[in-house]
C-alpha positions as CSV (number, residue, x, y, z in Angstrom):
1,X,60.8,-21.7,30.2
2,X,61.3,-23.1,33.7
3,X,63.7,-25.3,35.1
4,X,61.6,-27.4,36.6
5,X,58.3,-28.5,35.4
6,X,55.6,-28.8,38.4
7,X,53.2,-31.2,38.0
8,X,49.2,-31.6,39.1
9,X,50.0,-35.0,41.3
10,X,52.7,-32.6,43.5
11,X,50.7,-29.6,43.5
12,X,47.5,-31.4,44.4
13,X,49.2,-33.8,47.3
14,X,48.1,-31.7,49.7
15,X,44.4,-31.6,48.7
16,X,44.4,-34.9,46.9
17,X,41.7,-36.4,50.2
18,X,39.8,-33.7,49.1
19,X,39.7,-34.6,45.5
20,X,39.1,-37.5,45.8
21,X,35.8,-37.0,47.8
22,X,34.8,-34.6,45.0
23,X,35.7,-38.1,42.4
24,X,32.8,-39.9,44.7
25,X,30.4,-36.9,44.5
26,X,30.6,-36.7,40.7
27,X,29.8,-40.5,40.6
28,X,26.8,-39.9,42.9
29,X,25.7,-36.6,41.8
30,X,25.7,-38.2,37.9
31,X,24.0,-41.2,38.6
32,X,20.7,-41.9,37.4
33,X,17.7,-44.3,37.0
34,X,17.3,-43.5,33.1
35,X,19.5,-46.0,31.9
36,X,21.1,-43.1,29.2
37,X,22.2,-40.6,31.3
38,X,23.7,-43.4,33.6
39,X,25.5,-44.4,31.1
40,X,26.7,-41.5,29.7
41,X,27.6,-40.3,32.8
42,X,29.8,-42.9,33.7
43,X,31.4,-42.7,30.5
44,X,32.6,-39.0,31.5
45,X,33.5,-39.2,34.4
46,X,35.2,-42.7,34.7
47,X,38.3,-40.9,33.1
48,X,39.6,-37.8,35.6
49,X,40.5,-34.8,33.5
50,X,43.3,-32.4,34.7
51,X,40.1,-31.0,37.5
52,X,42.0,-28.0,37.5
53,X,38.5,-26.0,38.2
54,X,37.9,-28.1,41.7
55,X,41.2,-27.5,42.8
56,X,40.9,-24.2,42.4
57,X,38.0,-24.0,44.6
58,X,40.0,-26.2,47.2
59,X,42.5,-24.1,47.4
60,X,41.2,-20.8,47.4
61,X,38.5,-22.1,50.1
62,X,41.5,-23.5,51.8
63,X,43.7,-20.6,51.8
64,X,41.5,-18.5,53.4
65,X,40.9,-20.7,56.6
66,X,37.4,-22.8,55.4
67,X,36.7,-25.7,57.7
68,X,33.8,-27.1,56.4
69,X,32.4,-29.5,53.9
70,X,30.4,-28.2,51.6
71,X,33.9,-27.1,49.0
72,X,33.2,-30.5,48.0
73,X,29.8,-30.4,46.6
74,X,30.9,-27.3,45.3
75,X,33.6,-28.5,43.6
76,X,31.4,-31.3,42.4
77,X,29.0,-28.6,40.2
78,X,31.7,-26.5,38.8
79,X,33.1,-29.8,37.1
80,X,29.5,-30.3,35.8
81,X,29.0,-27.3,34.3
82,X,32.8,-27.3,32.5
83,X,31.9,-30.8,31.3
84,X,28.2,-30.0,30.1
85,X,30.9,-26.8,28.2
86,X,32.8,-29.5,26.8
87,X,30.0,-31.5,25.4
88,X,28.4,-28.6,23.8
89,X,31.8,-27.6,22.6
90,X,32.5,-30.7,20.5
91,X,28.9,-30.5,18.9
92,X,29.6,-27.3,17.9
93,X,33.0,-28.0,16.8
94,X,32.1,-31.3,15.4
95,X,35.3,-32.7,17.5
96,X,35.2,-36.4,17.4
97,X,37.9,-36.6,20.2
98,X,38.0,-35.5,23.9
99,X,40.9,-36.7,26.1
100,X,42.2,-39.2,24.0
101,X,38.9,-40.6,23.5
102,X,35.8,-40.6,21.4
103,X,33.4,-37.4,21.7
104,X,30.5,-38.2,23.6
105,X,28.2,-37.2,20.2
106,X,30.7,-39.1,18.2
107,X,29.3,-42.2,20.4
108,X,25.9,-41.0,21.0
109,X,25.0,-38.1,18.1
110,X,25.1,-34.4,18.5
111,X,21.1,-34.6,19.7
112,X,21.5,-36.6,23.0
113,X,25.0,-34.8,23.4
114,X,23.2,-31.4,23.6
115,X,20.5,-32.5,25.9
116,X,22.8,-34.3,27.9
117,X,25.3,-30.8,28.1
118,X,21.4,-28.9,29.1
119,X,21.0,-31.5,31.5
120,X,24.2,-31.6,33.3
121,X,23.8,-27.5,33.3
122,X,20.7,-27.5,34.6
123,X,21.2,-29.8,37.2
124,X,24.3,-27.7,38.9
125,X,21.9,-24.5,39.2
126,X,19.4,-27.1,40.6
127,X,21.8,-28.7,42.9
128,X,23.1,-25.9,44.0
129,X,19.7,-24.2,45.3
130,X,20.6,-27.0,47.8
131,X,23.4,-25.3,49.0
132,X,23.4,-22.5,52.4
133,X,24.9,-20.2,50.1
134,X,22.7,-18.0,47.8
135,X,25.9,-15.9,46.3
136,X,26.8,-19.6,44.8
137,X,23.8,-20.0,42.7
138,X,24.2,-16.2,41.1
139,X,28.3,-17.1,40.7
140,X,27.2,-20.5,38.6
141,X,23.9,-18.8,37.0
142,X,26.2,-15.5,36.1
143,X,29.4,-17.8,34.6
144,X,27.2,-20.3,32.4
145,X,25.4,-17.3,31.1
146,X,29.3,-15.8,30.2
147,X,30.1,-19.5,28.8
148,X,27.0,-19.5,26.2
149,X,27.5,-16.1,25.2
150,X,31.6,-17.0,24.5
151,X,30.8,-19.9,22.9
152,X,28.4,-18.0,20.7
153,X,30.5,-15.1,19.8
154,X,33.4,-17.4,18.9
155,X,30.7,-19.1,16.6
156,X,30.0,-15.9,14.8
157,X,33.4,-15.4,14.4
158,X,34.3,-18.8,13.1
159,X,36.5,-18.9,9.8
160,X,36.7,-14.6,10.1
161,X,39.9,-13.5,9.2
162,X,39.9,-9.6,10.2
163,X,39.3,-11.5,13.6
164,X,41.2,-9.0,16.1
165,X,43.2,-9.3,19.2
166,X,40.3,-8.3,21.4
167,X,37.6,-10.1,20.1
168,X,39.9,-13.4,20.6
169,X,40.7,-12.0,24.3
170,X,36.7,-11.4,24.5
171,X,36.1,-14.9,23.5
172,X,38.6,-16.7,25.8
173,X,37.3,-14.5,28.7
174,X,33.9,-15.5,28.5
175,X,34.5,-19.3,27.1
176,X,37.5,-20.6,29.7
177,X,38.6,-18.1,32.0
178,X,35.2,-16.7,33.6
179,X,34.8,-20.5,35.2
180,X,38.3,-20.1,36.4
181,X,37.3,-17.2,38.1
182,X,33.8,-18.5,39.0
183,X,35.7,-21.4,40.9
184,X,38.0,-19.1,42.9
185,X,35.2,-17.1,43.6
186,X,33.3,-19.5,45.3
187,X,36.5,-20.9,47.6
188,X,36.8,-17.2,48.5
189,X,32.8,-17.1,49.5
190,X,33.1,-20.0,51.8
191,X,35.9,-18.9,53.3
192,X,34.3,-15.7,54.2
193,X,36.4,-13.6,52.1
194,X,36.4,-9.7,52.3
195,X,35.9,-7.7,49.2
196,X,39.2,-7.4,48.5
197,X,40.2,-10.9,49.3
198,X,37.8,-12.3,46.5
199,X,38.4,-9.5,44.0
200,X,41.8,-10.4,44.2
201,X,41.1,-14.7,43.7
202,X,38.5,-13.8,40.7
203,X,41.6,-11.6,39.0
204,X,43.5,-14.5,39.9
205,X,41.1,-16.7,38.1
206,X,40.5,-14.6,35.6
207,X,44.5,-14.3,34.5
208,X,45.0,-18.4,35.5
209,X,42.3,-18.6,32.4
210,X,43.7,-16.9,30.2
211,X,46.9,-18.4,30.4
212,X,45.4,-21.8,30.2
213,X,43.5,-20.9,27.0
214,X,46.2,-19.2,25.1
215,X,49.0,-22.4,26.0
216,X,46.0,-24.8,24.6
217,X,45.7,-22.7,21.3
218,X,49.1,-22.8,21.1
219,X,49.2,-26.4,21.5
220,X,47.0,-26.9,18.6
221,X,50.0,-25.9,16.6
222,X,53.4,-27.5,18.4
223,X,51.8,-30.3,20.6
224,X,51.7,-34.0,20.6
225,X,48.8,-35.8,19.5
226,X,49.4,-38.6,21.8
227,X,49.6,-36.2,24.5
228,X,47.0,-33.5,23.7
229,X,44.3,-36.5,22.9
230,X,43.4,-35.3,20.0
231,X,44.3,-34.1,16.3
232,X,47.2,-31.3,16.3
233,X,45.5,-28.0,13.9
234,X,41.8,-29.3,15.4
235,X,41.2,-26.0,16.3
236,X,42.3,-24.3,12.3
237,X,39.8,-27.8,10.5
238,X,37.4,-26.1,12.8
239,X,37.4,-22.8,11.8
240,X,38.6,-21.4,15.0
241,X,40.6,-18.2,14.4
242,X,43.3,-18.3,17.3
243,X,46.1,-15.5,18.6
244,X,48.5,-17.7,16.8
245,X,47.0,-17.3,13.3
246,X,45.5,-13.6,14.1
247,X,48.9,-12.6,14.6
248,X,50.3,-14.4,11.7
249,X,47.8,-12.6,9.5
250,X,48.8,-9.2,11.1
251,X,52.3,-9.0,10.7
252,X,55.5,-10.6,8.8
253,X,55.9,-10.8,5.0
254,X,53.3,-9.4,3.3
255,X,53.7,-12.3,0.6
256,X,53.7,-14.8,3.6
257,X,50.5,-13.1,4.8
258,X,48.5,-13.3,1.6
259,X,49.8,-16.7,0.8
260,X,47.9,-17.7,4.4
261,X,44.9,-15.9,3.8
262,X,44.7,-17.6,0.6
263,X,45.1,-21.1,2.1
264,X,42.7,-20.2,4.9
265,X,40.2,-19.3,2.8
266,X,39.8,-22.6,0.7
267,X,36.6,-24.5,2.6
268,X,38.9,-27.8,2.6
269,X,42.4,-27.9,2.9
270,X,44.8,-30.4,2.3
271,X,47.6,-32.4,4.5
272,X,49.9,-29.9,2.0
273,X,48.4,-26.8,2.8
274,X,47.6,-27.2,6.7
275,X,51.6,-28.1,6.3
276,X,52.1,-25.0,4.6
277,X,49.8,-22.7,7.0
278,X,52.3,-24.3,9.9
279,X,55.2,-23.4,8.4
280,X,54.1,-20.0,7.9
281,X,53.0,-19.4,11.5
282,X,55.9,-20.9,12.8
283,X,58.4,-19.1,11.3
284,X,56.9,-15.6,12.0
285,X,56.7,-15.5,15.5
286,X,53.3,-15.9,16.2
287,X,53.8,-19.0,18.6
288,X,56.3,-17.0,20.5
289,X,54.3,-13.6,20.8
290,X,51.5,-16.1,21.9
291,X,53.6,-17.5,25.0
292,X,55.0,-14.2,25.8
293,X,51.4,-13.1,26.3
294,X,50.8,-16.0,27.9
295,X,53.6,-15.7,30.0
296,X,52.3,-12.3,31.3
297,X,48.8,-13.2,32.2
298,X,50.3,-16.1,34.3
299,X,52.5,-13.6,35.4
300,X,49.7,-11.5,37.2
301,X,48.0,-14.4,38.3
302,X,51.5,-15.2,40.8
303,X,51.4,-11.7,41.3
304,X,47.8,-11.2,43.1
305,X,48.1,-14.6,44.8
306,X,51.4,-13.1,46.4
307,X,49.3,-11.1,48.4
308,X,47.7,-13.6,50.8
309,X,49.9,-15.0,53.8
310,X,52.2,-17.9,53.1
311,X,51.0,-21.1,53.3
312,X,50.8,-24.5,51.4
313,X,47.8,-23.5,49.6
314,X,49.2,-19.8,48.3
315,X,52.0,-22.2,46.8
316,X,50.0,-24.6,45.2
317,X,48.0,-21.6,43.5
318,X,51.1,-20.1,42.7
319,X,52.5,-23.3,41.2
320,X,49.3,-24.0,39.5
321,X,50.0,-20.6,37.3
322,X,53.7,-22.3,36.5
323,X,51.8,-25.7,35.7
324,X,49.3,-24.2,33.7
325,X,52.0,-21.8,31.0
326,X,54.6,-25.0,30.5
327,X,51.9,-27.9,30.1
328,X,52.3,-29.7,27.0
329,X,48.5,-31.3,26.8
């Protein structure tokens, strides 16, 4: 672990103008004259999030030099599309909590909730036609395509328990890291980066991602409730089948490992047994082998971002891969 834990309000200070332009566009760019989506809208966006994605497209557009304005509006749609990811998300899921507060289908139902996550998808590719950048609208076009087909393959693999490394790596790829990517990707097009310069902010992206995903399925199992916003083991009542618990059921006791599949196996568990399924995965090493690979991806991430000159932005990146391994929501 590190000595010192950076946070997003030092790492964003230098952008945080920036930001909060991209706060006001959000508000515009979500309001509406049916009285529904207006309302919905402010519901979601009245609370910021971490807006991890928008930074990134700050600061990769930043580090390579852009002067103009349009990183904002930019900014604006890749936040649209992760929320209308997160709405469909809790549907799926059935998730009656998001960021310490009430699902949006727990308040409205699951069928506004999906039209509302088609809406606010739509509407990016839509707004971003707008833009003087055709690349843009393949990047946002190309990475919600990657989100649905995630989310859909981690749906066919709900509650599997020969669920393998790679087809969890496959799934976080697609689901989480691929907008990561997207986001650096589109910094890198408005700054006019060369081939090289955006291949290496996508891999950047890309490893950021994964390190983000993996630390939140690992927080499903040693986090704070108050802190993560919602239940601890969400993601095991959901069905989701995690690196935690794939390597649980790979490895260790072979009593310990039978004894899991059992528990995992019964359609609804009690307070006893998710206890029991904890204790299990705890004391193998699952949660460690998950931060170690966690570790490495974030790892990379410092690695390729190394590469670009020294500046305020190429240390906020690199912080942002620190920030991203020891957060505990």
């Amino acid at each position: 672990m590190l000595a010192e834990r950076p946070d997003l309000s030092g790492l964003y200070n230098h952008i945080r103008d920036e930001l909060d332009r991209v706060e006001e566009s959000l508000k515009m760019l979500s309001s509406s004259a049916n009285p529904l989506i207006a309302e919905i809208s402010r519901y979601l966006f009245q609370k910021k999030g971490k807006r991890i994605r928008p930074a990134l497209l700050i600061l990769c557009s930043k580090l390579l030099r852009y002067r103009g304005d349009d990183h904002i509006f930019m900014a604006a749609l890749i936040e649209f599309i992760h929320t209308a990811s997160l709405i469909h998300d809790d549907i799926i899921d059935n998730a009656d909590r998001r960021r310490g507060r009430d699902s949006v289908h727990t308040r409205w139902g699951p069928n506004i909730s999906v039209l509302l996550g088609d809406y606010l998808y739509i509407k990016s590719i839509g707004l971003s036609l707008e833009s003087d950048y055709p690349g843009v609208v393949r990047i946002l076009t190309d990475v919600s395509s990657r989100m649905i087909d995630g989310e859909l393959t981690e749906y066919s693999l709900s509650g599997h328990l020969d669920t393998a490394e790679p087809d969890y790596l496959e799934v976080i790829n697609k689901k989480t890291a691929s907008l990561f990517a997207a986001a650096c990707q589109i910094g890198a097009v408005l700054g006019e980066a060369t081939p090289e310069q955006e291949r290496l902010l996508v891999d950047y992206g890309r490893n950021l991602g994964l390190t983000f995903q993996m630390i939140d399925d690992l927080l499903d199992f040693q986090g704070d409730e108050d802190e993560l916003g919602k239940p601890v083991l969400s993601d095991l009542s959901e069905g989701r089948i995690t690196l935690p618990l794939i390597y649980a059921l790979r490895t260790g006791r072979p009593a310990n490992r039978r004894r899991l599949q059992a528990l995992m196996r019964k359609k609804a568990q009690s307070r006893e047994s998710r206890k029991e399924i904890l204790e299990i995965i705890r004391g193998n090493g699952a949660l460690d082998y998950t931060y170690r690979k966690a570790e490495g991806f974030s790892l990379r991430a410092r690695g390729l971002v190394s590469l670009f000159p020294d500046s305020a932005h190429r240390e906020a990146l690199s912080l942002l891969a620190e920030f991203v391994l020891i957060r505990s929501r």
